[in-house]
C-alpha positions in Angstrom: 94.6 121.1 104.2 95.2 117.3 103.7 97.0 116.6 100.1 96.5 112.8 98.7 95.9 110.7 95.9 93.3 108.3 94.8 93.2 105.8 92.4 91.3 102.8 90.4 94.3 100.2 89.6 94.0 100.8 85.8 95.2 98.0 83.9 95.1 96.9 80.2 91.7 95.9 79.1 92.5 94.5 75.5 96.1 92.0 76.0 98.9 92.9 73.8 102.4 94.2 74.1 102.3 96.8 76.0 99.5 95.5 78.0 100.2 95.7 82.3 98.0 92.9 84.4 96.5 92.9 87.6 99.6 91.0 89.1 102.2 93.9 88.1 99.4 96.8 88.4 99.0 95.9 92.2 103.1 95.4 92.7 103.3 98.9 91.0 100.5 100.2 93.3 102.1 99.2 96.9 105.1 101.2 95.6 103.1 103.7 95.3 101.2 104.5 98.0 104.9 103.8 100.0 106.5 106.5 98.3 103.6 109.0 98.8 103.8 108.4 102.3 107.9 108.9 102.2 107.5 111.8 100.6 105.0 113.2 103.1 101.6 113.3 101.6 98.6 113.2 104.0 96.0 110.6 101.6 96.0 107.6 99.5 92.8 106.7 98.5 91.7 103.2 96.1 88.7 102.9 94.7 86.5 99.8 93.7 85.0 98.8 90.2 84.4 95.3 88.6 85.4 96.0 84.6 88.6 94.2 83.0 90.0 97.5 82.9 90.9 97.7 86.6 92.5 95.4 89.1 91.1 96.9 91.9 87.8 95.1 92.9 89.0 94.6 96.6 90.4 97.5 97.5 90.7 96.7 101.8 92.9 93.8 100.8 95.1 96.2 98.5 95.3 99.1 101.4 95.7 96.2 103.9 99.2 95.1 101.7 100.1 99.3 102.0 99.8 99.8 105.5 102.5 97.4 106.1 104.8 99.3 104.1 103.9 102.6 105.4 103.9 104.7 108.7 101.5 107.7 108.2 99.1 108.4 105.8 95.8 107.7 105.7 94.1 104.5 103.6 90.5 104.8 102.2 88.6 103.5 99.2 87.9 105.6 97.2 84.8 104.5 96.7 83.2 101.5 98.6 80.7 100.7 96.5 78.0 100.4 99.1 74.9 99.9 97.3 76.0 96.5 96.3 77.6 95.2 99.5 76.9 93.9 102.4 77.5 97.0 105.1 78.8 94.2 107.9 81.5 93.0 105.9 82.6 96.2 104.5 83.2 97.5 108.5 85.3 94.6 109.6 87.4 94.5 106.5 87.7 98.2 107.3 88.0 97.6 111.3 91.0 95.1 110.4 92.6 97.4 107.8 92.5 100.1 111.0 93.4 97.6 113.2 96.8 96.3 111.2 97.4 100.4 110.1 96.9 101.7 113.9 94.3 103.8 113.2 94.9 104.8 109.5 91.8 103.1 107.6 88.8 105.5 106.2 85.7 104.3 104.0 84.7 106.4 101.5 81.1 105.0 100.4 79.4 106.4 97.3 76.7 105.1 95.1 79.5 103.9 92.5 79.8 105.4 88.8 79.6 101.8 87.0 76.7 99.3 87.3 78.9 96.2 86.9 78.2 95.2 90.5 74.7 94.6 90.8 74.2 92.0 88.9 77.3 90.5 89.9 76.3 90.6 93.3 72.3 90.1 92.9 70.8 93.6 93.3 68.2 95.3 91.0 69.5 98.6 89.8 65.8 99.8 90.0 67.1 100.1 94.1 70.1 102.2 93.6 68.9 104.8 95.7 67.1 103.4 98.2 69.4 100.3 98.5 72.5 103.2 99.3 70.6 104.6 102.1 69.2 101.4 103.6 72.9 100.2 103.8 74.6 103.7 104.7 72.2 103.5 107.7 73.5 100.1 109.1 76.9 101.1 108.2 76.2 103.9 110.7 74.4 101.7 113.1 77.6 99.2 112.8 80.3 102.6 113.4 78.2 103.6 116.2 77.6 100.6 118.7 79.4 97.2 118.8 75.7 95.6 119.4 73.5 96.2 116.6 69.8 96.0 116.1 68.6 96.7 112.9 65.8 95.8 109.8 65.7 96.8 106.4 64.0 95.9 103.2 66.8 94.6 101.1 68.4 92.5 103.9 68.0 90.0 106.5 67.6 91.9 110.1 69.9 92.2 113.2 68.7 91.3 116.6 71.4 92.6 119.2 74.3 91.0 117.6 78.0 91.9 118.2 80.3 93.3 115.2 84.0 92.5 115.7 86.7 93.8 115.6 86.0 96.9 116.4 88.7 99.7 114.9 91.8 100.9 116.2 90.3 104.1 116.4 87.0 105.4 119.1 84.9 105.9 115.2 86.0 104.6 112.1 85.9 107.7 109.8 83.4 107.3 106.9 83.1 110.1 104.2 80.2 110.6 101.4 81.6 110.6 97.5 79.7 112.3 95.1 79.8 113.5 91.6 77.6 116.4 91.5 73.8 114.9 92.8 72.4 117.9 95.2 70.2 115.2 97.2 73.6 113.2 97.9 75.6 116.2 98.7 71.7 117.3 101.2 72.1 113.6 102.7 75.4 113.4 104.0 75.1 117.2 105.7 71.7 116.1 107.3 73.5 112.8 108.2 76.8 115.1 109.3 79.0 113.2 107.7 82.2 114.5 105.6 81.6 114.8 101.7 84.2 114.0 99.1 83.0 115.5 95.5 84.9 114.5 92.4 85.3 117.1 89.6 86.3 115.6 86.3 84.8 117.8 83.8 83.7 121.3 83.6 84.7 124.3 85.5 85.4 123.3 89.4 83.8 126.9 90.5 80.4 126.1 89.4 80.2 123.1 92.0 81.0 125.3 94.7 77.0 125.4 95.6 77.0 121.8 96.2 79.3 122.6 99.5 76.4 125.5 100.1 74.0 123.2 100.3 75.5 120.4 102.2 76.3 123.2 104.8 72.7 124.2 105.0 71.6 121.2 105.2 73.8 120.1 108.3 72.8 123.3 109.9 68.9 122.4 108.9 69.6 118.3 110.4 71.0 119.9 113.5 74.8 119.2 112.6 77.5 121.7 113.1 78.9 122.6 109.7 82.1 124.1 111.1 83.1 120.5 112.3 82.0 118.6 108.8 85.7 118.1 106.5 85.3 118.4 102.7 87.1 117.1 99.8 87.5 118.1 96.2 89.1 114.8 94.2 90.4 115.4 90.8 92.5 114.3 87.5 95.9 115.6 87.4 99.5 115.1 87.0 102.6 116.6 87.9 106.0 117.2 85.7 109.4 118.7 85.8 107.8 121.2 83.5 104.2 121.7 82.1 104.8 120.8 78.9 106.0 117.1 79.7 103.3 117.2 82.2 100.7 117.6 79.7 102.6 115.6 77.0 102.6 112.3 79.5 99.0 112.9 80.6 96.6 113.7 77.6 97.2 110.3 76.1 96.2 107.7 78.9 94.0 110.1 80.3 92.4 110.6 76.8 92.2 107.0 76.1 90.1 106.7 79.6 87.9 109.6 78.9 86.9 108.7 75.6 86.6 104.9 76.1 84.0 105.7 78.8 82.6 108.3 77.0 81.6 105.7 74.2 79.9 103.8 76.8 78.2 106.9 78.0 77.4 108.4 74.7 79.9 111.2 75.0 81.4 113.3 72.4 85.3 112.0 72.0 87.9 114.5 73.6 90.8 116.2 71.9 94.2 117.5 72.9 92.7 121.2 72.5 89.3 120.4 74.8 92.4 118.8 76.9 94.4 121.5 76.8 91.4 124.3 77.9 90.8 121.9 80.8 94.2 122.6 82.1 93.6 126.3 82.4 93.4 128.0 85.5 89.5 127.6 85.2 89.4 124.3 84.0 89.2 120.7 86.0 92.3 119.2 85.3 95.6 120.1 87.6 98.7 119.5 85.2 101.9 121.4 85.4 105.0 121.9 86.6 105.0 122.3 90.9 104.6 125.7 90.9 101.7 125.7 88.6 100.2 122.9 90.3 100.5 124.5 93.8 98.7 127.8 92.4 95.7 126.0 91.0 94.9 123.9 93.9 95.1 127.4 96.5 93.0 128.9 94.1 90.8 126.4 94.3 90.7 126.2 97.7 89.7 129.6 98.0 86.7 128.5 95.8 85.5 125.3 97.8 87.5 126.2 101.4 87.9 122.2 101.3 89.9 120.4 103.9 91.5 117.8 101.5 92.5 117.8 98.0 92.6 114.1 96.2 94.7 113.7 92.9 94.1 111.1 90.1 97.4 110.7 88.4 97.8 107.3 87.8 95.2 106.6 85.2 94.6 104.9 82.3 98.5 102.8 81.1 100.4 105.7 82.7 104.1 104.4 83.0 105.1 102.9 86.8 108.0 105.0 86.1 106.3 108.8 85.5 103.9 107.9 88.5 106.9 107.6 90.7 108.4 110.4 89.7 105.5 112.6 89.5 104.4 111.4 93.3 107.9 112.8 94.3 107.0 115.8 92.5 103.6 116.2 94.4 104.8 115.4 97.9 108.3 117.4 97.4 107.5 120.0 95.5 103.6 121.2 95.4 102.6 120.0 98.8 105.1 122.1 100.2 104.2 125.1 98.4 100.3 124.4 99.6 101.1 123.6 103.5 103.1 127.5 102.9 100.4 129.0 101.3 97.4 128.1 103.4 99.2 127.8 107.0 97.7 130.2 109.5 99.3 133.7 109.8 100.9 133.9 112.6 99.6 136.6 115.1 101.8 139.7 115.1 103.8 139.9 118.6 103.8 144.0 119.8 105.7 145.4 122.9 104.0 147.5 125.1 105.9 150.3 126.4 106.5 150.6 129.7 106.4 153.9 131.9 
Protein backbone atom coordinates (compact mmCIF):
# COMPACT_ATOMS: atom_id res chain seq x y z
CA UNK A 1 0.00 0.00 0.00
CA UNK A 2 1.17 3.50 -0.98
CA UNK A 3 1.53 5.91 2.26
CA UNK A 4 1.38 9.86 1.49
CA UNK A 5 0.21 13.12 2.46
CA UNK A 6 -2.12 15.70 1.19
CA UNK A 7 -2.58 19.07 1.90
CA UNK A 8 -4.46 22.66 1.27
CA UNK A 9 -1.57 25.33 2.02
CA UNK A 10 -3.39 26.66 5.22
CA UNK A 11 -2.45 30.09 5.97
CA UNK A 12 -3.80 32.80 8.35
CA UNK A 13 -7.04 34.18 7.27
CA UNK A 14 -7.45 37.16 9.73
CA UNK A 15 -3.49 39.09 9.84
CA UNK A 16 -1.95 39.42 13.20
CA UNK A 17 1.00 38.25 15.10
CA UNK A 18 1.09 35.00 14.72
CA UNK A 19 -0.42 35.16 11.33
CA UNK A 20 1.85 32.82 8.32
CA UNK A 21 1.26 34.29 4.55
CA UNK A 22 1.18 32.69 1.36
CA UNK A 23 4.92 33.60 0.66
CA UNK A 24 6.27 31.65 3.89
CA UNK A 25 3.30 28.97 3.76
CA UNK A 26 4.55 27.84 0.19
CA UNK A 27 8.56 28.10 1.36
CA UNK A 28 7.36 25.87 4.27
CA UNK A 29 5.46 23.54 1.85
CA UNK A 30 8.51 22.70 -0.61
CA UNK A 31 10.26 21.65 2.52
CA UNK A 32 7.86 19.55 3.06
CA UNK A 33 7.07 17.53 0.39
CA UNK A 34 11.28 17.22 0.15
CA UNK A 35 11.49 15.67 3.46
CA UNK A 36 8.55 13.20 2.82
CA UNK A 37 10.20 12.05 -0.10
CA UNK A 38 13.72 11.68 2.01
CA UNK A 39 12.18 9.94 4.45
CA UNK A 40 10.59 7.46 1.94
CA UNK A 41 6.93 8.11 1.67
CA UNK A 42 5.24 6.98 -1.54
CA UNK A 43 2.46 10.36 -2.00
CA UNK A 44 2.28 14.04 -1.61
CA UNK A 45 -0.77 15.28 -2.65
CA UNK A 46 -1.98 19.53 -2.85
CA UNK A 47 -5.19 20.42 -3.16
CA UNK A 48 -6.89 23.55 -4.74
CA UNK A 49 -9.34 26.15 -3.09
CA UNK A 50 -9.87 29.98 -3.65
CA UNK A 51 -10.61 31.30 0.18
CA UNK A 52 -8.00 33.73 2.05
CA UNK A 53 -7.46 30.89 4.20
CA UNK A 54 -5.23 28.92 1.87
CA UNK A 55 -2.33 29.76 -0.52
CA UNK A 56 -2.83 27.08 -2.56
CA UNK A 57 -5.04 28.06 -5.63
CA UNK A 58 -2.42 26.77 -8.20
CA UNK A 59 -1.43 23.84 -7.00
CA UNK A 60 0.63 22.38 -10.62
CA UNK A 61 2.81 25.40 -10.13
CA UNK A 62 3.46 24.41 -6.34
CA UNK A 63 4.11 20.48 -7.24
CA UNK A 64 6.04 21.86 -10.32
CA UNK A 65 8.56 23.86 -7.50
CA UNK A 66 8.63 20.13 -5.49
CA UNK A 67 9.57 17.93 -8.11
CA UNK A 68 12.73 19.72 -8.51
CA UNK A 69 13.70 19.13 -5.11
CA UNK A 70 12.66 15.62 -5.08
CA UNK A 71 13.54 12.20 -6.65
CA UNK A 72 10.56 9.74 -6.04
CA UNK A 73 7.29 10.28 -4.87
CA UNK A 74 4.49 10.98 -6.53
CA UNK A 75 2.83 14.70 -7.10
CA UNK A 76 -1.08 15.14 -7.41
CA UNK A 77 -3.62 17.65 -6.45
CA UNK A 78 -5.52 16.81 -4.26
CA UNK A 79 -8.18 17.97 -5.74
CA UNK A 80 -8.34 19.73 -9.27
CA UNK A 81 -11.20 21.37 -9.05
CA UNK A 82 -12.54 20.39 -12.40
CA UNK A 83 -15.95 21.63 -12.54
CA UNK A 84 -14.67 25.10 -12.89
CA UNK A 85 -11.69 24.71 -15.16
CA UNK A 86 -10.91 24.34 -18.37
CA UNK A 87 -9.97 20.32 -18.85
CA UNK A 88 -7.17 21.49 -21.70
CA UNK A 89 -5.30 23.53 -19.48
CA UNK A 90 -5.52 21.41 -16.49
CA UNK A 91 -3.66 18.38 -18.77
CA UNK A 92 -0.77 20.35 -19.97
CA UNK A 93 -0.06 22.00 -16.73
CA UNK A 94 -0.24 18.40 -15.57
CA UNK A 95 1.71 16.92 -18.84
CA UNK A 96 4.61 19.58 -17.90
CA UNK A 97 4.56 18.89 -14.17
CA UNK A 98 5.13 14.98 -15.49
CA UNK A 99 7.27 16.04 -17.90
CA UNK A 100 9.83 18.17 -15.46
CA UNK A 101 9.08 15.16 -12.54
CA UNK A 102 9.90 12.16 -15.11
CA UNK A 103 6.80 10.68 -14.82
CA UNK A 104 5.76 11.54 -11.22
CA UNK A 105 2.54 13.93 -11.84
CA UNK A 106 -1.17 12.53 -11.04
CA UNK A 107 -4.58 14.67 -11.19
CA UNK A 108 -6.84 14.02 -8.65
CA UNK A 109 -10.23 15.77 -10.00
CA UNK A 110 -13.22 16.04 -7.74
CA UNK A 111 -16.25 18.24 -7.77
CA UNK A 112 -14.53 20.53 -5.05
CA UNK A 113 -15.95 21.08 -1.33
CA UNK A 114 -16.06 25.08 -1.67
CA UNK A 115 -18.10 27.07 -4.27
CA UNK A 116 -15.61 30.00 -4.40
CA UNK A 117 -14.67 29.11 -7.89
CA UNK A 118 -17.51 29.45 -9.98
CA UNK A 119 -18.16 32.59 -9.84
CA UNK A 120 -14.68 33.44 -9.89
CA UNK A 121 -14.36 31.76 -12.97
CA UNK A 122 -18.00 32.30 -14.65
CA UNK A 123 -19.87 29.07 -14.09
CA UNK A 124 -23.43 28.67 -12.61
CA UNK A 125 -23.39 26.38 -9.66
CA UNK A 126 -26.97 25.22 -10.90
CA UNK A 127 -24.25 22.95 -13.44
CA UNK A 128 -22.22 21.40 -10.76
CA UNK A 129 -22.98 18.06 -11.83
CA UNK A 130 -23.37 18.11 -15.14
CA UNK A 131 -20.49 20.64 -15.72
CA UNK A 132 -17.98 17.75 -13.71
CA UNK A 133 -18.93 15.10 -16.16
CA UNK A 134 -18.93 17.19 -19.31
CA UNK A 135 -15.25 18.18 -18.41
CA UNK A 136 -14.14 14.70 -16.88
CA UNK A 137 -15.08 13.40 -20.26
CA UNK A 138 -12.70 15.66 -22.33
CA UNK A 139 -10.23 15.31 -19.70
CA UNK A 140 -10.43 11.59 -20.66
CA UNK A 141 -10.61 12.29 -24.37
CA UNK A 142 -7.41 14.66 -23.87
CA UNK A 143 -5.46 11.47 -21.66
CA UNK A 144 -6.43 9.19 -24.28
CA UNK A 145 -5.39 10.62 -27.82
CA UNK A 146 -3.02 13.57 -28.60
CA UNK A 147 -5.76 14.56 -31.44
CA UNK A 148 -8.96 15.43 -30.00
CA UNK A 149 -12.52 15.82 -31.24
CA UNK A 150 -14.94 16.75 -29.01
CA UNK A 151 -18.50 19.03 -28.17
CA UNK A 152 -20.10 19.78 -25.09
CA UNK A 153 -22.62 22.11 -23.72
CA UNK A 154 -20.66 24.36 -21.50
CA UNK A 155 -17.67 24.81 -23.85
CA UNK A 156 -16.54 25.71 -27.23
CA UNK A 157 -15.93 22.26 -29.34
CA UNK A 158 -12.70 20.52 -30.66
CA UNK A 159 -12.29 19.70 -34.20
CA UNK A 160 -9.15 17.26 -34.48
CA UNK A 161 -6.76 19.41 -32.67
CA UNK A 162 -3.42 18.41 -31.06
CA UNK A 163 -2.79 18.71 -27.16
CA UNK A 164 0.84 19.21 -26.25
CA UNK A 165 3.03 18.12 -24.42
CA UNK A 166 2.07 14.99 -24.01
CA UNK A 167 3.30 13.31 -20.34
CA UNK A 168 6.40 11.69 -19.56
CA UNK A 169 4.40 8.84 -18.91
CA UNK A 170 2.23 6.34 -21.86
CA UNK A 171 -1.28 7.70 -19.58
CA UNK A 172 -1.26 10.41 -17.22
CA UNK A 173 -2.81 8.86 -14.10
CA UNK A 174 -6.16 10.53 -13.09
CA UNK A 175 -7.99 9.40 -9.88
CA UNK A 176 -11.75 10.36 -8.76
CA UNK A 177 -12.05 12.33 -5.04
CA UNK A 178 -15.01 11.95 -3.26
CA UNK A 179 -16.51 12.65 0.05
CA UNK A 180 -19.21 10.11 0.48
CA UNK A 181 -21.77 10.77 -2.86
CA UNK A 182 -22.75 6.92 -4.04
CA UNK A 183 -23.36 8.34 -7.77
CA UNK A 184 -19.65 9.71 -7.72
CA UNK A 185 -18.13 6.77 -6.21
CA UNK A 186 -20.86 4.53 -9.36
CA UNK A 187 -19.24 7.02 -11.98
CA UNK A 188 -15.73 6.60 -11.61
CA UNK A 189 -16.09 2.45 -11.45
CA UNK A 190 -18.30 2.61 -14.69
CA UNK A 191 -15.70 5.08 -15.98
CA UNK A 192 -12.74 2.57 -14.42
CA UNK A 193 -10.97 5.03 -13.02
CA UNK A 194 -9.22 4.90 -9.47
CA UNK A 195 -11.29 6.59 -6.45
CA UNK A 196 -9.84 8.56 -3.65
CA UNK A 197 -12.55 8.94 -0.71
CA UNK A 198 -11.81 11.41 2.08
CA UNK A 199 -13.11 10.50 5.66
CA UNK A 200 -13.21 13.48 7.95
CA UNK A 201 -15.97 12.72 10.25
CA UNK A 202 -17.75 9.71 11.44
CA UNK A 203 -16.74 6.20 11.80
CA UNK A 204 -14.42 5.22 8.52
CA UNK A 205 -16.13 1.48 8.60
CA UNK A 206 -19.46 2.74 7.57
CA UNK A 207 -18.01 4.04 4.20
CA UNK A 208 -16.76 0.82 3.38
CA UNK A 209 -19.95 0.21 0.99
CA UNK A 210 -18.98 3.12 -1.09
CA UNK A 211 -15.88 0.77 -2.31
CA UNK A 212 -18.77 -2.03 -2.78
CA UNK A 213 -20.45 -0.13 -5.02
CA UNK A 214 -17.72 1.40 -7.04
CA UNK A 215 -16.62 -2.37 -7.55
CA UNK A 216 -20.02 -3.28 -8.81
CA UNK A 217 -20.29 -0.87 -10.78
CA UNK A 218 -16.88 -1.39 -12.73
CA UNK A 219 -17.80 -4.99 -12.98
CA UNK A 220 -21.49 -3.71 -14.35
CA UNK A 221 -19.47 -0.87 -17.04
CA UNK A 222 -17.33 -3.80 -18.13
CA UNK A 223 -14.17 -2.65 -16.07
CA UNK A 224 -12.04 -5.09 -14.12
CA UNK A 225 -12.28 -4.17 -10.48
CA UNK A 226 -9.13 -6.13 -9.45
CA UNK A 227 -7.07 -3.57 -11.58
CA UNK A 228 -8.99 -0.22 -10.15
CA UNK A 229 -6.48 1.34 -6.98
CA UNK A 230 -8.36 3.00 -4.08
CA UNK A 231 -7.54 5.48 -1.59
CA UNK A 232 -8.81 6.45 1.80
CA UNK A 233 -7.46 10.30 2.61
CA UNK A 234 -7.71 11.43 6.19
CA UNK A 235 -6.87 14.08 9.21
CA UNK A 236 -4.12 13.03 11.33
CA UNK A 237 -0.98 13.66 13.02
CA UNK A 238 1.88 11.91 14.29
CA UNK A 239 3.91 12.47 17.75
CA UNK A 240 6.74 11.22 19.88
CA UNK A 241 3.91 10.15 22.03
CA UNK A 242 -0.02 10.38 21.77
CA UNK A 243 -0.51 12.64 24.16
CA UNK A 244 1.69 15.51 22.43
CA UNK A 245 0.14 14.19 19.36
CA UNK A 246 -3.20 15.04 20.38
CA UNK A 247 -2.16 18.14 22.35
CA UNK A 248 -0.46 19.76 19.02
CA UNK A 249 -3.38 18.72 16.75
CA UNK A 250 -6.89 19.46 18.40
CA UNK A 251 -6.23 23.15 18.39
CA UNK A 252 -5.47 24.05 14.55
CA UNK A 253 -7.47 21.18 13.56
CA UNK A 254 -10.30 22.49 15.86
CA UNK A 255 -10.07 25.97 14.70
CA UNK A 256 -10.51 24.45 10.91
CA UNK A 257 -13.38 22.29 11.75
CA UNK A 258 -15.40 24.73 13.52
CA UNK A 259 -14.59 27.74 11.32
CA UNK A 260 -16.08 25.69 8.44
CA UNK A 261 -18.61 24.31 10.38
CA UNK A 262 -20.01 28.00 11.00
CA UNK A 263 -20.18 28.36 7.35
CA UNK A 264 -21.91 25.05 7.04
CA UNK A 265 -24.20 25.30 9.91
CA UNK A 266 -22.41 22.70 12.07
CA UNK A 267 -22.48 22.23 15.68
CA UNK A 268 -18.92 23.59 17.11
CA UNK A 269 -16.40 20.65 18.07
CA UNK A 270 -14.82 19.99 21.49
CA UNK A 271 -11.71 18.42 22.76
CA UNK A 272 -13.93 15.36 24.04
CA UNK A 273 -15.93 14.90 20.39
CA UNK A 274 -11.97 15.30 19.37
CA UNK A 275 -10.77 13.01 21.55
CA UNK A 276 -13.69 9.97 20.63
CA UNK A 277 -12.55 10.69 17.02
CA UNK A 278 -9.12 9.49 17.80
CA UNK A 279 -10.36 6.07 19.00
CA UNK A 280 -9.67 3.05 17.25
CA UNK A 281 -13.24 3.58 15.53
CA UNK A 282 -13.10 7.04 14.96
CA UNK A 283 -11.73 9.14 11.75
CA UNK A 284 -8.96 10.83 13.01
CA UNK A 285 -5.29 9.01 13.01
CA UNK A 286 -3.31 10.63 15.94
CA UNK A 287 -0.74 8.93 18.12
CA UNK A 288 2.42 7.99 18.69
CA UNK A 289 4.01 5.49 15.55
CA UNK A 290 2.91 2.50 16.82
CA UNK A 291 -0.61 3.63 17.41
CA UNK A 292 -0.71 5.29 14.17
CA UNK A 293 0.63 2.13 12.31
CA UNK A 294 -2.19 -0.03 14.02
CA UNK A 295 -5.10 2.13 12.99
CA UNK A 296 -4.24 2.60 9.49
CA UNK A 297 -3.79 -1.76 9.05
CA UNK A 298 -6.96 -1.87 10.68
CA UNK A 299 -8.27 0.14 8.44
CA UNK A 300 -7.10 -1.32 5.69
CA UNK A 301 -8.54 -4.49 6.52
CA UNK A 302 -11.78 -2.46 6.40
CA UNK A 303 -11.45 -0.65 2.91
CA UNK A 304 -8.48 -3.13 1.39
CA UNK A 305 -7.30 0.37 -0.16
CA UNK A 306 -4.15 0.66 -2.13
CA UNK A 307 -3.07 4.09 -0.67
CA UNK A 308 -3.59 5.91 2.51
CA UNK A 309 -3.40 9.96 2.36
CA UNK A 310 -2.70 11.95 5.66
CA UNK A 311 -3.80 15.58 6.44
CA UNK A 312 -1.39 16.76 9.02
CA UNK A 313 -0.60 20.00 8.13
CA UNK A 314 -3.78 21.90 8.76
CA UNK A 315 -5.08 24.82 9.97
CA UNK A 316 -1.61 27.24 11.72
CA UNK A 317 0.17 24.01 12.60
CA UNK A 318 3.86 24.98 13.33
CA UNK A 319 6.56 24.48 10.17
CA UNK A 320 8.47 22.99 12.94
CA UNK A 321 5.90 19.96 14.29
CA UNK A 322 5.09 19.20 10.58
CA UNK A 323 8.72 18.46 10.00
CA UNK A 324 9.07 16.51 12.69
CA UNK A 325 5.92 14.62 12.54
CA UNK A 326 6.59 13.81 8.58
CA UNK A 327 9.93 12.10 9.94
CA UNK A 328 7.79 10.38 12.28
CA UNK A 329 5.33 9.12 9.47
CA UNK A 330 7.95 8.15 6.90
CA UNK A 331 10.48 6.67 9.66
CA UNK A 332 8.54 5.32 12.04
CA UNK A 333 4.70 4.25 10.89
CA UNK A 334 5.37 3.63 7.23
CA UNK A 335 7.75 1.19 8.25
CA UNK A 336 5.60 -0.65 10.56
CA UNK A 337 2.72 -0.62 7.60
CA UNK A 338 5.10 -1.82 4.56
CA UNK A 339 5.87 -4.90 7.63
CA UNK A 340 2.49 -5.47 8.35
CA UNK A 341 0.84 -5.78 5.01
CA UNK A 342 3.86 -7.25 2.85
CA UNK A 343 2.97 -10.52 1.26
CA UNK A 344 3.78 -13.73 3.28
CA UNK A 345 6.30 -15.25 1.95
CA UNK A 346 5.46 -18.85 0.61
CA UNK A 347 6.89 -21.49 2.94
CA UNK A 348 9.98 -23.46 1.12
CA UNK A 349 9.63 -27.56 2.05
CA UNK A 350 12.15 -30.28 1.06
CA UNK A 351 11.07 -33.24 -0.53
CA UNK A 352 12.73 -36.29 0.53
CA UNK A 353 14.49 -38.17 -1.61
CA UNK A 354 14.56 -42.15 -1.93
Amino acid sequence: MELGLYTFADVSPEPGADSIGAHQRLRNLIEEIELADQVGLDVFGLGEHHRPDYAASAPVVALAAAAERTKRIRLTSAVTVLSSDDPVRVFQQFATLDQLSGGRAEIMAGRGSFIESFPLFGYNLEDYDELFAEKLDLLLALRDSERVTWSGTHRAPINDRGVYPRPYQDKLPIWIAIGGTPQSAARAGVLGLPLALAIIGGEPARFAPLFDLYSEAARRGGQNPAKLATSINVHGFVGETTEQAADDFYLPQAEVMNRIGRERGWGPTSRAHFDQSRSPQGALFVGNPEVVAEKIVAQHKIFNNDRFLLQMAIGLMPHDKIMKAIELYGTKVAPLVRKELAPAKPVETTVPTA
